[in-house]
C-alpha positions in Angstrom: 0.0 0.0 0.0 1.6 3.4 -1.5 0.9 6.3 1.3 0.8 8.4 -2.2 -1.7 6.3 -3.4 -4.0 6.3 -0.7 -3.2 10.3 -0.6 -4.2 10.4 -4.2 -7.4 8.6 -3.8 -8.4 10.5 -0.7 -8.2 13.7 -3.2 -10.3 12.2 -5.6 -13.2 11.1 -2.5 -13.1 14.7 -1.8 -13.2 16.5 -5.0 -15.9 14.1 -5.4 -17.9 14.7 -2.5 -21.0 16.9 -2.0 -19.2 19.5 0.5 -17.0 20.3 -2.5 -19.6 20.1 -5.1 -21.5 22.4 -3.5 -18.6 24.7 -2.8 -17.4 24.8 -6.2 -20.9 25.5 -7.3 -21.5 28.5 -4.9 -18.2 29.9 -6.2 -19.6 29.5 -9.7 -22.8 31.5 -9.1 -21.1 34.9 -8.3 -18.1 34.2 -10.6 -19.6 36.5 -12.9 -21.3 39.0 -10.5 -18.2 41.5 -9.5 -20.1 43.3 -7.2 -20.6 40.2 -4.7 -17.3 39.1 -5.6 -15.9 42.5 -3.8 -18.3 42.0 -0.8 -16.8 38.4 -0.6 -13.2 40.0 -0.6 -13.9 42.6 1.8 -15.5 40.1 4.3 -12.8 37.4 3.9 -10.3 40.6 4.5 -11.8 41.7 7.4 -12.4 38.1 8.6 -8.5 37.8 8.5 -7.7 40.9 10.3 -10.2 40.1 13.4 -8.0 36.6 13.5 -4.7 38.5 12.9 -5.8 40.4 15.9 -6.8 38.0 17.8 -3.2 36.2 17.4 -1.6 39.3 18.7 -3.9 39.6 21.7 -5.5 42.9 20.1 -8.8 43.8 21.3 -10.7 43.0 18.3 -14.7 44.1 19.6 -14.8 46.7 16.8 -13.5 44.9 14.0 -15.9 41.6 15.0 -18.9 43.9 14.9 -18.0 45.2 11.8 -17.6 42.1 10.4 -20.8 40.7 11.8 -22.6 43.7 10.3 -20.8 42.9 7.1 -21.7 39.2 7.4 -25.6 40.5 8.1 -25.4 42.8 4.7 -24.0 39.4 2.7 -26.7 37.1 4.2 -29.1 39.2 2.0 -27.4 37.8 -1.1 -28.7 34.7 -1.4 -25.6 33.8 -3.9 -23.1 35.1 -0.8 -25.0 33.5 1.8 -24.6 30.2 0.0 -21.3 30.1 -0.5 -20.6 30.8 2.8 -22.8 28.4 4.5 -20.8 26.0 1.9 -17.3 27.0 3.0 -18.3 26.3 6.5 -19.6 22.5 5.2 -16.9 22.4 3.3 -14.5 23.4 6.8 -15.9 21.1 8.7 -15.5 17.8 6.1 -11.5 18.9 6.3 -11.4 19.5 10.1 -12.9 15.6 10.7 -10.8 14.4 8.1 -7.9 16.2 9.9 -8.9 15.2 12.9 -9.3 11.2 11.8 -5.7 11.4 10.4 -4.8 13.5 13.9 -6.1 10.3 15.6 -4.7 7.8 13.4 -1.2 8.9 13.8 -1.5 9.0 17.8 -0.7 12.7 17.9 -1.3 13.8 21.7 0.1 17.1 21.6 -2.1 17.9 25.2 0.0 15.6 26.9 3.3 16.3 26.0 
């Protein structure tokens, strides 16, 4: 058994699955649509500061509300609010899979 392989194979299960189907397809609907594209941007910016900040131990109680106010105006779009409510799917089929391959190489960092 080739680790590669198997590697390989797992990439294929997930391009295949419906998390990513669904992902690709969201990003599809507002390819063309340059205005939600730039609201897209702007929140995935903004998300990125508040968890820059956070890292750094800012205070970051402005910047969250701004982004939850920003995450409001997108939820309106119902194009936007799919593709975020995809990503998350998507996020959470890669954090079990993580997680499974976490477990399956007996990583116990909490007890080192």
């Amino acid at each position: 058994m080739s680790v590669y392989n198997k590697a390989h194979e797992l990439a294929r299960a997930i391009s295949q699955s419906r998390e990513y189907s669904e992902l690709k397809s969201a990003f599809e609907k507002i390819k063309n649509d340059e205005k939600a594209k730039q609201m897209y941007k702007d929140f995935r910016k903004k998300q990125i500061e508040v968890q820059l900040d956070e890292i750094s131990g800012k205070n970051t109680d402005e910047k969250a509300k701004q982004l939850e106010n920003l995450y409001e105006v997108l939820s309106y779009n119902d194009d936007l609010k799919n593709l975020l409510e995809s990503e998350v799917k998507f996020a959470t089929l890669a954090a079990d899979i993580q997680e499974i391959l976490s477990k399956a190489l007996d990583f116990d960092l909490e007890n080192w």
